[in-house]
PQR file with spaces between the fields and no chain letter, atoms N, CA, C, O and H, PARSE charges and radii, in Angstrom:
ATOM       1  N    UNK     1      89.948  -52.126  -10.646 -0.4000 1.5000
ATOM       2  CA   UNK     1      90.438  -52.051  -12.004 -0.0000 2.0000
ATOM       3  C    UNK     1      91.216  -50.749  -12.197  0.5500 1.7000
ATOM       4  O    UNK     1      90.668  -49.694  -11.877 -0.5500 1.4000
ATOM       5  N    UNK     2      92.356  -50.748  -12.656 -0.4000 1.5000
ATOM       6  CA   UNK     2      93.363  -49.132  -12.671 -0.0000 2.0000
ATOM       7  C    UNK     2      93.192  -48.791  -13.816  0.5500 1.7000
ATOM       8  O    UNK     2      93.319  -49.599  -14.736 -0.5500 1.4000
ATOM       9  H    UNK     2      92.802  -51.604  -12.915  0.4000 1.0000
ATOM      10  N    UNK     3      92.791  -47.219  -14.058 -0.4000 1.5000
ATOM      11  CA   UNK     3      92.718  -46.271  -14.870 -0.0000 2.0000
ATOM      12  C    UNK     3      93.787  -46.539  -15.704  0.5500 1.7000
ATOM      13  O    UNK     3      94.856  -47.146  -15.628 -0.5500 1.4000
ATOM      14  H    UNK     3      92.688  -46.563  -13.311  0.4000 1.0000
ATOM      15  N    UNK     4      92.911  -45.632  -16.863 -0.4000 1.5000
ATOM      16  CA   UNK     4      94.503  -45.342  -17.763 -0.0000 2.0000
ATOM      17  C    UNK     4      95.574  -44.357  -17.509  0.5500 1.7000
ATOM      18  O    UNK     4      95.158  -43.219  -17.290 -0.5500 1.4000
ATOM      19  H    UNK     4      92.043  -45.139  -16.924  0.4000 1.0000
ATOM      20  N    UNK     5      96.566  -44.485  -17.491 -0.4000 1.5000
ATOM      21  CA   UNK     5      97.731  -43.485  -17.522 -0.0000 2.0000
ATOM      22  C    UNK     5      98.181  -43.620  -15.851  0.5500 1.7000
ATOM      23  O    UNK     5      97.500  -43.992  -14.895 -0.5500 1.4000
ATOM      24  H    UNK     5      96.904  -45.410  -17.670  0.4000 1.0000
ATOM      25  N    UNK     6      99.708  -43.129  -15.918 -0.4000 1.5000
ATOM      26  CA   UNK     6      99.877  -43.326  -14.772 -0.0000 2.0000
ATOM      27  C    UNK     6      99.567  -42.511  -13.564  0.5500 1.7000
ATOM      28  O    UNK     6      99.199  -41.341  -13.672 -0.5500 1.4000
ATOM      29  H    UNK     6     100.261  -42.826  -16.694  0.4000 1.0000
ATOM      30  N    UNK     7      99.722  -43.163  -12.305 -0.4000 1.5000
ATOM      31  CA   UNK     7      99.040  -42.887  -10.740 -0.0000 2.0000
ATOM      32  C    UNK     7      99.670  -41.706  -10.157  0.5500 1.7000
ATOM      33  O    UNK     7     100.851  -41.951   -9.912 -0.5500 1.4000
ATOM      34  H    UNK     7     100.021  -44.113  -12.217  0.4000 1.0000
ATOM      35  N    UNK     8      99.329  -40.526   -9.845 -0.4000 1.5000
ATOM      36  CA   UNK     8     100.056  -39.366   -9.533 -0.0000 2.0000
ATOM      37  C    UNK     8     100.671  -40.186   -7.882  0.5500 1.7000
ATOM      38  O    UNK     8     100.285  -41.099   -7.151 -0.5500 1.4000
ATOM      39  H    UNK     8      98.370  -40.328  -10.044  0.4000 1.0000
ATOM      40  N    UNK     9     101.727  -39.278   -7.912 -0.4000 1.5000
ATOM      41  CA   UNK     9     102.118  -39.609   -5.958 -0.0000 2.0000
ATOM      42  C    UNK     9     101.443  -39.297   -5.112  0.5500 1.7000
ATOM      43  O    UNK     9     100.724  -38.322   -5.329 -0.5500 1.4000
ATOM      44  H    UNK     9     102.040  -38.536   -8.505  0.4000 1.0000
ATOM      45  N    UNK    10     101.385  -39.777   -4.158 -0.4000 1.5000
ATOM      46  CA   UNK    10     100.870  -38.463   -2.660 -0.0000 2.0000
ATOM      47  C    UNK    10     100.957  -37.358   -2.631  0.5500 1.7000
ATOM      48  O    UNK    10      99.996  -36.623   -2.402 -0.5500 1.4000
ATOM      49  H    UNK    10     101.969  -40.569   -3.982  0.4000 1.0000
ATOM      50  N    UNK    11     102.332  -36.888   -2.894 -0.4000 1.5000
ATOM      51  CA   UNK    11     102.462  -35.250   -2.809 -0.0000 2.0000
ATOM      52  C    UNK    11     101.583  -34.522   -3.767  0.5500 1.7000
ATOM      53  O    UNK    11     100.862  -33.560   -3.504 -0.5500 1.4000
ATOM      54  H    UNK    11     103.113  -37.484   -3.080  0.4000 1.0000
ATOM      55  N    UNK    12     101.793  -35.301   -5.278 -0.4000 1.5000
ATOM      56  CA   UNK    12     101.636  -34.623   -6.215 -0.0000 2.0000
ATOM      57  C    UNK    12      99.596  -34.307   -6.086  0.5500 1.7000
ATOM      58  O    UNK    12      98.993  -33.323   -6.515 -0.5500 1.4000
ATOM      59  H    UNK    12     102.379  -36.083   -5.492  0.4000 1.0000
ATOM      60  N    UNK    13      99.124  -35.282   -5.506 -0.4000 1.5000
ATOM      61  CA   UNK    13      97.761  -35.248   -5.538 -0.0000 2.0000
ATOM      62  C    UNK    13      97.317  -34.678   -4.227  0.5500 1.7000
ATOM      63  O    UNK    13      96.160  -34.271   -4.123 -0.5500 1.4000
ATOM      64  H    UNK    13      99.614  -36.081   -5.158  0.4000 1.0000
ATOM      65  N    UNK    14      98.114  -34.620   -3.259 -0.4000 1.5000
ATOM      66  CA   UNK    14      98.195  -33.349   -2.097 -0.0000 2.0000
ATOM      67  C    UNK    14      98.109  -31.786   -2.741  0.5500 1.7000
ATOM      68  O    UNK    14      97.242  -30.912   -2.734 -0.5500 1.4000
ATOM      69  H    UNK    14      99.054  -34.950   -3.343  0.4000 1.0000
ATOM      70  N    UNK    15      99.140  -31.873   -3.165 -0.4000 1.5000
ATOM      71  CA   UNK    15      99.735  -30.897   -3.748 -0.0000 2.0000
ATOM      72  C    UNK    15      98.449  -29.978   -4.835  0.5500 1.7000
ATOM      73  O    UNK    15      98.267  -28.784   -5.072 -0.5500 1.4000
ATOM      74  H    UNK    15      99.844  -32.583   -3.170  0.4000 1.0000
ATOM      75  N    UNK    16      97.914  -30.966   -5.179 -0.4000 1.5000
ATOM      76  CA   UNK    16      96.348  -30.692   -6.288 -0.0000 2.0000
ATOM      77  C    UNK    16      95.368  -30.448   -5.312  0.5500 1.7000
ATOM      78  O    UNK    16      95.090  -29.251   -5.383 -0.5500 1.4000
ATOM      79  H    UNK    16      98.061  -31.937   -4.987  0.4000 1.0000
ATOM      80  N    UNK    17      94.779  -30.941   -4.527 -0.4000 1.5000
ATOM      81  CA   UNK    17      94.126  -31.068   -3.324 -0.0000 2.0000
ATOM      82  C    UNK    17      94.082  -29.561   -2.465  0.5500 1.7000
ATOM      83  O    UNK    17      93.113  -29.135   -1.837 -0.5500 1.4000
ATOM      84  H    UNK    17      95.005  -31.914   -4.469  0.4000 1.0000
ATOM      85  N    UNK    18      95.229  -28.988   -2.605 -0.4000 1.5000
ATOM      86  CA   UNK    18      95.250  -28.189   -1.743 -0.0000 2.0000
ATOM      87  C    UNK    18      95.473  -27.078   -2.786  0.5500 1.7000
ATOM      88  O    UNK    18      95.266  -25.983   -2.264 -0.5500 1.4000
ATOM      89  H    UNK    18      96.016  -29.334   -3.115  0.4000 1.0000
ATOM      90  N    UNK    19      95.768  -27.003   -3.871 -0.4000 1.5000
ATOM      91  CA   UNK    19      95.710  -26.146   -5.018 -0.0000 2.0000
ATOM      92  C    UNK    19      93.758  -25.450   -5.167  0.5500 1.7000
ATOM      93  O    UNK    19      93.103  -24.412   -5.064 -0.5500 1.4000
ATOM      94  H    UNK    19      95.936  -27.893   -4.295  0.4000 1.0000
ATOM      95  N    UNK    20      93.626  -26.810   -5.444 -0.4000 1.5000
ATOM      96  CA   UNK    20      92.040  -26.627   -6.121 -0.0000 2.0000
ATOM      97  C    UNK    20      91.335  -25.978   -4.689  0.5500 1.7000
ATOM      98  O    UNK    20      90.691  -24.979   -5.011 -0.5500 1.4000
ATOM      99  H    UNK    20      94.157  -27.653   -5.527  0.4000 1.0000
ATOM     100  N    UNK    21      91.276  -26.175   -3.555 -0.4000 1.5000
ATOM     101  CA   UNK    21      91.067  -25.547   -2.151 -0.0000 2.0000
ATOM     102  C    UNK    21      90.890  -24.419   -2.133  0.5500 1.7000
ATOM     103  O    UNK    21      89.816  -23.910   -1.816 -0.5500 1.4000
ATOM     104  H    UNK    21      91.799  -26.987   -3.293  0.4000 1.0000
ATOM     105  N    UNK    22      92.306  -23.552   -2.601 -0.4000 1.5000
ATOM     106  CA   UNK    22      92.345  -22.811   -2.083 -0.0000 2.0000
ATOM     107  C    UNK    22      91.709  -21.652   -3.603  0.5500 1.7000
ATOM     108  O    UNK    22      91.222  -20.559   -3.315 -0.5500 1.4000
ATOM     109  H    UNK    22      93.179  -23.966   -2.859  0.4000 1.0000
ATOM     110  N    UNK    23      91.791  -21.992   -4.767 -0.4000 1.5000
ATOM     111  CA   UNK    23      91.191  -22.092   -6.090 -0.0000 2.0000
ATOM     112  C    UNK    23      90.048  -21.984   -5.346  0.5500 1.7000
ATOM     113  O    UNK    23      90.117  -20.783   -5.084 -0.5500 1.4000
ATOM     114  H    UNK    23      92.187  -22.880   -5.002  0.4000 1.0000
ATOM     115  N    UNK    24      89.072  -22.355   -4.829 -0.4000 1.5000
ATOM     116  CA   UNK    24      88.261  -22.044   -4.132 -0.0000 2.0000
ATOM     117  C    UNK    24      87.219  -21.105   -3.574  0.5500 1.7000
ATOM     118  O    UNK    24      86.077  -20.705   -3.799 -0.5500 1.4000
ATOM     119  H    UNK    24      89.016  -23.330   -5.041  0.4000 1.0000
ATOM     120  N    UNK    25      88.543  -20.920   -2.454 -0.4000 1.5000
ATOM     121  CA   UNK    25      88.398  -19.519   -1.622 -0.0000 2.0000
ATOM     122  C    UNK    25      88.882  -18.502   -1.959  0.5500 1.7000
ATOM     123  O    UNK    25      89.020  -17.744   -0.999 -0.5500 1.4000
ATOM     124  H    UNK    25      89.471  -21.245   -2.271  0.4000 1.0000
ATOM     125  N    UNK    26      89.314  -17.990   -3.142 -0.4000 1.5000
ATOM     126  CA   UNK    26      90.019  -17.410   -3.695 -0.0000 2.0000
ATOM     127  C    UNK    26      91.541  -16.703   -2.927  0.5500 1.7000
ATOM     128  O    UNK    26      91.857  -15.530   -2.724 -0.5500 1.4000
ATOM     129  H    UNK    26      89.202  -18.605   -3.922  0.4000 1.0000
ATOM     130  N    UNK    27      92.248  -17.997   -2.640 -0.4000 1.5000
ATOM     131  CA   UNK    27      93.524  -18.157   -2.305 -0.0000 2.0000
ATOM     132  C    UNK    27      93.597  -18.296   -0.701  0.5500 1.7000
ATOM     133  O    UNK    27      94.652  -18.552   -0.120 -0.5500 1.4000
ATOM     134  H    UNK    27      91.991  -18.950   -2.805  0.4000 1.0000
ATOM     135  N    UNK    28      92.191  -18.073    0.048 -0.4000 1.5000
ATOM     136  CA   UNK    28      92.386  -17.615    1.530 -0.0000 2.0000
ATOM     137  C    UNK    28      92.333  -19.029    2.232  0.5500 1.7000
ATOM     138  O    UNK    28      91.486  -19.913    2.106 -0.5500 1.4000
ATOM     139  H    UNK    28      91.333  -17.866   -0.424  0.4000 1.0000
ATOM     140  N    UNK    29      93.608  -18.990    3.098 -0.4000 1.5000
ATOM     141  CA   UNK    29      94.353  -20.099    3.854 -0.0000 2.0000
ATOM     142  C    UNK    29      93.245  -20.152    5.048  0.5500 1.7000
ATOM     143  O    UNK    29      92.634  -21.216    5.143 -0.5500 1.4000
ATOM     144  H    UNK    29      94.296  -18.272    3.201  0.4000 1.0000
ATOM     145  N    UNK    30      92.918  -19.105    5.975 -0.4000 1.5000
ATOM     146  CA   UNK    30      92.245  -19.277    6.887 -0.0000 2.0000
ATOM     147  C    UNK    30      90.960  -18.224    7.287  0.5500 1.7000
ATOM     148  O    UNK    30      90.929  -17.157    6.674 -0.5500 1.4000
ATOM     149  H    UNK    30      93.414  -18.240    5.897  0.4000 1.0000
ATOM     150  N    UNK    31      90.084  -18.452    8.124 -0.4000 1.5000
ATOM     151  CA   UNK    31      88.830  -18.397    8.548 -0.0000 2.0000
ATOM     152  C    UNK    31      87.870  -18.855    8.254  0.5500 1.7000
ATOM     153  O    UNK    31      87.648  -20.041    8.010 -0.5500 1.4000
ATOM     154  H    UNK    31      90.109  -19.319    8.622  0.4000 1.0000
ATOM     155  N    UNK    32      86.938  -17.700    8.229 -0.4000 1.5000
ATOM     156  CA   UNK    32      85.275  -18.323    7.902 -0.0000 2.0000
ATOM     157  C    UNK    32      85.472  -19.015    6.824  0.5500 1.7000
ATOM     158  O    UNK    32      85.398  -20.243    6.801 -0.5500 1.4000
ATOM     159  H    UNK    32      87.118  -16.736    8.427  0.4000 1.0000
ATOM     160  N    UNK    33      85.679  -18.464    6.064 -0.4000 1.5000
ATOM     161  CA   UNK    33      85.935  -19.081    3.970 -0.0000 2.0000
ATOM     162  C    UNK    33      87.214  -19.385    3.577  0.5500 1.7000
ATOM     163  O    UNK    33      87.667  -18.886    2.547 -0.5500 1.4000
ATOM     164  H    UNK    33      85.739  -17.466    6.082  0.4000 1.0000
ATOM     165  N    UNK    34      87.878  -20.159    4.275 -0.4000 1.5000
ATOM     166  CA   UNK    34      89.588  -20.536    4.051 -0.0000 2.0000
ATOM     167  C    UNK    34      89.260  -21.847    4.031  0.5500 1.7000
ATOM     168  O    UNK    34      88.220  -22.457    4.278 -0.5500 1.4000
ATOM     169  H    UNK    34      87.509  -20.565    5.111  0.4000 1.0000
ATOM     170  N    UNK    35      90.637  -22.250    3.598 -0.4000 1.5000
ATOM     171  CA   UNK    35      90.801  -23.619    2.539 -0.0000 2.0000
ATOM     172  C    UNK    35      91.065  -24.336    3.733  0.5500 1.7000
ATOM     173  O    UNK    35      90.914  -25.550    3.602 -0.5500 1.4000
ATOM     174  H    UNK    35      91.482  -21.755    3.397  0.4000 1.0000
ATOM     175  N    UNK    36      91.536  -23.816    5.254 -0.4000 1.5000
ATOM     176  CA   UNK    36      91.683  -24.908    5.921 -0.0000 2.0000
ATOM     177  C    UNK    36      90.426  -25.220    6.523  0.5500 1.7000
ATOM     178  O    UNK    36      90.378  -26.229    7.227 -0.5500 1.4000
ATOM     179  H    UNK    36      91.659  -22.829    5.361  0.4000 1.0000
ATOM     180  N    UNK    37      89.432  -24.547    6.370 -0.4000 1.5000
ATOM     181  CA   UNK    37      88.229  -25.528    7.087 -0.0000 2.0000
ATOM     182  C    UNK    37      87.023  -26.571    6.170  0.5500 1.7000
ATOM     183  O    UNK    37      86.145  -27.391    6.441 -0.5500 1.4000
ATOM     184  H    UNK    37      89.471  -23.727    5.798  0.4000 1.0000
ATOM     185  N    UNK    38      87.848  -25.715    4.529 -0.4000 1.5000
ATOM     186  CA   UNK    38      87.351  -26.391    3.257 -0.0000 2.0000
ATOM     187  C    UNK    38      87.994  -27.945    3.525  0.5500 1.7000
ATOM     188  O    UNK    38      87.407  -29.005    3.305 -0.5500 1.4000
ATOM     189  H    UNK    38      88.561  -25.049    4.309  0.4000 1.0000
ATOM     190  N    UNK    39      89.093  -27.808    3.956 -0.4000 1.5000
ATOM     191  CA   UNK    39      90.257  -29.392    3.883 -0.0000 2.0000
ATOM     192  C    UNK    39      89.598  -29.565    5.673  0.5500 1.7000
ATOM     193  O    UNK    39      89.932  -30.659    6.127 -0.5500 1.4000
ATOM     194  H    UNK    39      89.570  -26.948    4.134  0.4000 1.0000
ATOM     195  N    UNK    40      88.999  -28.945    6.404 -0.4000 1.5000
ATOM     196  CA   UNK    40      88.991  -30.169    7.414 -0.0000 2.0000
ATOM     197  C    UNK    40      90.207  -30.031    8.358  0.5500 1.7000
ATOM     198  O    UNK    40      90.202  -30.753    9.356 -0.5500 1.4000
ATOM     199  H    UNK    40      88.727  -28.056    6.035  0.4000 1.0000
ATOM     200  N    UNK    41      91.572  -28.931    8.105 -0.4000 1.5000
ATOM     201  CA   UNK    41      92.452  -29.096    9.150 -0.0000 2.0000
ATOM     202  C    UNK    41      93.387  -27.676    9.811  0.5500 1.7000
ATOM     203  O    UNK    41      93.024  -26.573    9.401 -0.5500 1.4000
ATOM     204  H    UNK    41      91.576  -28.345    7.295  0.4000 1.0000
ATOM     205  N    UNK    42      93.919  -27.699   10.263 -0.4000 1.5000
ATOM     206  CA   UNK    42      94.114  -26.611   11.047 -0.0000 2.0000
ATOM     207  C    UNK    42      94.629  -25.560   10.225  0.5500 1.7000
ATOM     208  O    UNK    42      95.084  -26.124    9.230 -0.5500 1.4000
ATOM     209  H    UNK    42      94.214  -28.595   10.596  0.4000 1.0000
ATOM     210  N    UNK    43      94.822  -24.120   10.106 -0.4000 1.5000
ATOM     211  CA   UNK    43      95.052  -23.500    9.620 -0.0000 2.0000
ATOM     212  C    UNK    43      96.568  -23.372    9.337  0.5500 1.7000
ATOM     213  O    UNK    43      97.158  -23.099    8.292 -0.5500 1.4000
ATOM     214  H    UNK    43      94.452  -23.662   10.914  0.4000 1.0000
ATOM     215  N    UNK    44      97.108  -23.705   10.818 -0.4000 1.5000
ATOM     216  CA   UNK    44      99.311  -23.389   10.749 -0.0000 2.0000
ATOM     217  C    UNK    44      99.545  -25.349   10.148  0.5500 1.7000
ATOM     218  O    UNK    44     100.627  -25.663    9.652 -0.5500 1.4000
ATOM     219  H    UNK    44      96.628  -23.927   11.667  0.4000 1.0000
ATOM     220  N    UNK    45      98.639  -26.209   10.271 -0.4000 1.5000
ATOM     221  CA   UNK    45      98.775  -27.114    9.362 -0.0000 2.0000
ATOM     222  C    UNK    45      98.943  -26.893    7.893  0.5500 1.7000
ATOM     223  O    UNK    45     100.016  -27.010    7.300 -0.5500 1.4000
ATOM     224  H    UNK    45      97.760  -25.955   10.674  0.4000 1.0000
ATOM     225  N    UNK    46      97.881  -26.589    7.391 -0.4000 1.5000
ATOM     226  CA   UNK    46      97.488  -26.268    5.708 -0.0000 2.0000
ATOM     227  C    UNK    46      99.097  -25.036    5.568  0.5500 1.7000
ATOM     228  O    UNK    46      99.884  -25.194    4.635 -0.5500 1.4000
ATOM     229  H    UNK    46      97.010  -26.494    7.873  0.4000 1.0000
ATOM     230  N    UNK    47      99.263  -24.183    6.378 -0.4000 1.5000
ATOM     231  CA   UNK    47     100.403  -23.472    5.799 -0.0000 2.0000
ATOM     232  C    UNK    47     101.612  -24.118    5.860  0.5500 1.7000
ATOM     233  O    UNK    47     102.545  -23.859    5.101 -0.5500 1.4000
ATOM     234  H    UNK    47      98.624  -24.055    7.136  0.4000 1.0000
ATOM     235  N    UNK    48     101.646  -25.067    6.853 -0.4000 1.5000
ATOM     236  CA   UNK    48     103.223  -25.764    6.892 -0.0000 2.0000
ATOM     237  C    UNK    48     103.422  -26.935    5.693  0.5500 1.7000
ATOM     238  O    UNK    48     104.510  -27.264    5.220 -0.5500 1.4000
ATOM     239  H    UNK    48     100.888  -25.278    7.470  0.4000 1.0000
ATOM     240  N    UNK    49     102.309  -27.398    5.376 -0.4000 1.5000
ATOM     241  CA   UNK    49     101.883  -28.331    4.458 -0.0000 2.0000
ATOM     242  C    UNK    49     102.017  -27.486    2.693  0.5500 1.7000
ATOM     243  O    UNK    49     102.570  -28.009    1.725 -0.5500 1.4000
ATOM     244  H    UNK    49     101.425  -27.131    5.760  0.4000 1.0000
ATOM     245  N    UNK    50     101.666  -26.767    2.697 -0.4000 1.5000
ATOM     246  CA   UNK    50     102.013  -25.620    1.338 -0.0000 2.0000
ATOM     247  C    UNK    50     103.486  -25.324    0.967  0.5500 1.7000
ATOM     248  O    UNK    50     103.951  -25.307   -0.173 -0.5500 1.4000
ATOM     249  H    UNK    50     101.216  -26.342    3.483  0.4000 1.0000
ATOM     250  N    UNK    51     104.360  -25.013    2.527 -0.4000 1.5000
ATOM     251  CA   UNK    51     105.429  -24.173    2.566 -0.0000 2.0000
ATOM     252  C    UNK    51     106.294  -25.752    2.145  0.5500 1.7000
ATOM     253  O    UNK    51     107.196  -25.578    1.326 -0.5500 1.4000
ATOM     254  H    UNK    51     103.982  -25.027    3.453  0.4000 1.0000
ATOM     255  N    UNK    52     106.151  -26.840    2.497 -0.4000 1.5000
ATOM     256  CA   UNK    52     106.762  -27.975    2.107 -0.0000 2.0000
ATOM     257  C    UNK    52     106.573  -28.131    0.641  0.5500 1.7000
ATOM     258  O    UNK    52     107.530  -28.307   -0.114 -0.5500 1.4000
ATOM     259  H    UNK    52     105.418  -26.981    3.162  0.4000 1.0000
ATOM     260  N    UNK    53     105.203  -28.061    0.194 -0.4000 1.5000
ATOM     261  CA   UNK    53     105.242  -28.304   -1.323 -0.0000 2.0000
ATOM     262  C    UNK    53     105.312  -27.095   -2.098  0.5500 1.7000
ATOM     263  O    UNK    53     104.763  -26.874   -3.177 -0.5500 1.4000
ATOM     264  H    UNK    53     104.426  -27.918    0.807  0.4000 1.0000
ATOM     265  N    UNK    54     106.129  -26.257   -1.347 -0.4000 1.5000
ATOM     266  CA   UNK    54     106.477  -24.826   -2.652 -0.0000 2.0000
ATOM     267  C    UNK    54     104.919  -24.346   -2.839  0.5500 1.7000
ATOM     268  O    UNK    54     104.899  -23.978   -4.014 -0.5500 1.4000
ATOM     269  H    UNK    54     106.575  -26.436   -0.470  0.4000 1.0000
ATOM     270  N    UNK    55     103.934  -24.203   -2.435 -0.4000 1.5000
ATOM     271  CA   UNK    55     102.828  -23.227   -2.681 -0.0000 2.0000
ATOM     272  C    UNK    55     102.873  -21.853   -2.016  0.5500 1.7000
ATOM     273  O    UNK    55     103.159  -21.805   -0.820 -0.5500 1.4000
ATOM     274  H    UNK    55     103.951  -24.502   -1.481  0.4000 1.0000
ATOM     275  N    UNK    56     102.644  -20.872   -2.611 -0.4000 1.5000
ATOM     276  CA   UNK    56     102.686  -19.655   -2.337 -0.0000 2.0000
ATOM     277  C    UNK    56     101.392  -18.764   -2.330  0.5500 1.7000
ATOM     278  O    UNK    56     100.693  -18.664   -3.339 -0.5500 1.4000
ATOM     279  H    UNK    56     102.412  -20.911   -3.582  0.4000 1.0000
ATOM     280  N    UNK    57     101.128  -18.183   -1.264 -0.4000 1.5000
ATOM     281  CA   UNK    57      99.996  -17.790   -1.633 -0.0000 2.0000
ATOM     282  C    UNK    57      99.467  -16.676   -2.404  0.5500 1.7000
ATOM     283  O    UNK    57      98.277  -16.387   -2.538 -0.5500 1.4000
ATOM     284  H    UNK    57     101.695  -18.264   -0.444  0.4000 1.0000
ATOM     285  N    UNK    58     100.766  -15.911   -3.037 -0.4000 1.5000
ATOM     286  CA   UNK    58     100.835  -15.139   -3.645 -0.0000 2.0000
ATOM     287  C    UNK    58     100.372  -15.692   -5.234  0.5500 1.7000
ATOM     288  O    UNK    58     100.137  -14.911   -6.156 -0.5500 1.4000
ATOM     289  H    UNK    58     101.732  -16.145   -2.928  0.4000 1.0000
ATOM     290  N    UNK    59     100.295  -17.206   -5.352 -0.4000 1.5000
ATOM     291  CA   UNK    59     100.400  -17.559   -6.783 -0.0000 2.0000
ATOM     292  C    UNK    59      98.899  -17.271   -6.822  0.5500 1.7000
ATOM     293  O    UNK    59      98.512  -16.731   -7.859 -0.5500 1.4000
ATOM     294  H    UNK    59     100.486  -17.840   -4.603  0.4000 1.0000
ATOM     295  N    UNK    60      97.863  -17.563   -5.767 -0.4000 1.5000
ATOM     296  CA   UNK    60      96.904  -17.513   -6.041 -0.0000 2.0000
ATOM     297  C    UNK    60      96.358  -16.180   -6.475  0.5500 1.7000
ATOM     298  O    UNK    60      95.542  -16.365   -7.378 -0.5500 1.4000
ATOM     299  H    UNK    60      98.177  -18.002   -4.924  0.4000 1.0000
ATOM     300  N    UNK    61      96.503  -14.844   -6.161 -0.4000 1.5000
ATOM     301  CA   UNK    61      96.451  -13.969   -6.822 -0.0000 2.0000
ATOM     302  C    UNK    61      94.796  -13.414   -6.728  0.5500 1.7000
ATOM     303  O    UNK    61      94.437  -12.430   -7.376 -0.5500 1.4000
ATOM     304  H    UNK    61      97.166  -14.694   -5.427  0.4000 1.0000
């Protein structure tokens, strides 16, 4: 049965996915407490994957 309102894209719910992640770890891409072992995938993954959807890790702050 589909929700109300409309269905975000792939990217856009990637794009959230890897927001809220790193929201997280407080912005940290990799190691012990980084968003890439929070997501399950490689670390120069999660950054090439960011650098495509305009995330910066500076936004995280």
């Amino acid at each position: 049965m589909p929700g109300p309102g409309p269905l975000k894209t792939l990217r856009e719910q990637e794009r959230d996915h890897i927001l809220a992640a790193l929201h997280r770890t407080g912005g940290r891409v990799s190691g012990a407490q980084g968003a890439a072992l929070l997501l399950d995938i490689n670390p120069k993954t999660l950054e090439a994957r960011m650098k495509k959807l305009g995330i910066r890790r500076t936004v995280m702050g």
